[in-house]
N, C-alpha and C positions, 0 to 999 in steps of 0.2 A: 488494480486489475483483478480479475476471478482469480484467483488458484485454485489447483487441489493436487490430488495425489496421484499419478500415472493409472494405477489400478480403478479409483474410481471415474477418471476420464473415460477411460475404457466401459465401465458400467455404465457411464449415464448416457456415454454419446451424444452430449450438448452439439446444436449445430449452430441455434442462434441464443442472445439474451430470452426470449422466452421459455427457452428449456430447462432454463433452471430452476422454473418453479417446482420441476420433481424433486430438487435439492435440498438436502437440510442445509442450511445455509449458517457460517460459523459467522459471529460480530464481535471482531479487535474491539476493542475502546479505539477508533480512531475520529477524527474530524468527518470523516466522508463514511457516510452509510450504505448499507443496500438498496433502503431509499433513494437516496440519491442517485445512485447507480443504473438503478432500473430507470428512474427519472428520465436518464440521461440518456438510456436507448430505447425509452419512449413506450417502454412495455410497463403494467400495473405490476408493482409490488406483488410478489404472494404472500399469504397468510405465513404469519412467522411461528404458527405454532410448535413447529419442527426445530424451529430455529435453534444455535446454542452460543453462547456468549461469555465472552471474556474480560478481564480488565486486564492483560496482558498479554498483548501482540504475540510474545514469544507464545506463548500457551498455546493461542489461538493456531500459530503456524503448528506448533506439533500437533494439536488435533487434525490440522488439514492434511498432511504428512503421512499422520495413522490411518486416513482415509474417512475418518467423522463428518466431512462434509464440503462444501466449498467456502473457500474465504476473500473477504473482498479485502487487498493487502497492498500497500506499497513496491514497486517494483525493487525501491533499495534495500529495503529491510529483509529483500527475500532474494536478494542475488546468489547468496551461496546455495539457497534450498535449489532454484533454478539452475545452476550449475548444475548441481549433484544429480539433479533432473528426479530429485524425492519432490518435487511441485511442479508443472506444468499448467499452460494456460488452456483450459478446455476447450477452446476455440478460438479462431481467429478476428472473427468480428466482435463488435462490442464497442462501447466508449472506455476509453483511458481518460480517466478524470487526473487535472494535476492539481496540485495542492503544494503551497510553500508551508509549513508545520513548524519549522524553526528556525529560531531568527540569532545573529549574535549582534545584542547591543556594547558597544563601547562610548565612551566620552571621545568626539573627533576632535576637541579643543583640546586634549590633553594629549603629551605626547605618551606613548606605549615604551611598556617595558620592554625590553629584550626579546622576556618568556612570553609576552603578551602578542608580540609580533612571531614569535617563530608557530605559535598556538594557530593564528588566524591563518596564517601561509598554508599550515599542514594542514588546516579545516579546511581550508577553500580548494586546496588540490586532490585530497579527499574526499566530499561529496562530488560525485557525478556533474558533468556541466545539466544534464537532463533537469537536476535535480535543483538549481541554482537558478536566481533571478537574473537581469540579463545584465545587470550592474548594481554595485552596491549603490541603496541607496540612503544616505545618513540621514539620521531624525533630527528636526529641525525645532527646537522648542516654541 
């Protein structure tokens, strides 16, 4: 979803996905683009030449933070920014695109270790249901 920073919400007064073409608009390295995004609430891309770009999510969240721009960002990865309310969604409409990003493979023929079971426990209680598919589903060779 959009983030940014309280102070520039306030600046830019986003009401819908079209208003953000007055944004410099910040790019995580992730799977899901701005492209995409706009895509997805059916408004054209704006010219990226404002744009600024990271290969590191965290990076990209503190320039959103300092106010650099809007980010298009995972909602888990940014739970404590939200919290702390240093990030805010600029508006309330818009598409929330989901995305499953990581997967944990195991051998299902093989029984687990111990530390291998108490590992997947703690990971699965740990991500978000939001965040998780709706059952595991095993790779079948």
């Amino acid at each position: 979803m959009p983030l940014c920073s309280p102070a520039l919400a306030r600046r830019l007064r986003p009401r819908t996905p079209a208003d953000l073409s007055r944004a410099t608009l910040i790019h995580p390295s992730n799977r899901i683009t701005w492209c995409d995004w706009f895509a997805a609430a059916r408004v054209d891309a704006p010219e990226e030449s404002t744009a600024l770009w990271f290969d590191r999510s965290s990076l990209a969240i503190e320039a959103a933070i300092e106010g650099a721009g809007v980010i298009l960002e995972s909602d888990f990865l940014t739970v404590a920014e939200r919290q702390a309310g240093s990030l805010v969604a600029p508006f309330r409409d818009g598409p929330r695109i989901r995305t499953l990003s990581y997967y944990l493979a195991y051998r299902a023929d093989r029984t687990l270790k111990p530390a291998c079971r108490v590992f997947i426990d703690w990971l699965r209680g740990t991500v978000p249901a939001v965040n998780r598919p709706a059952a595991d589903q095993p790779l079948v060779p």
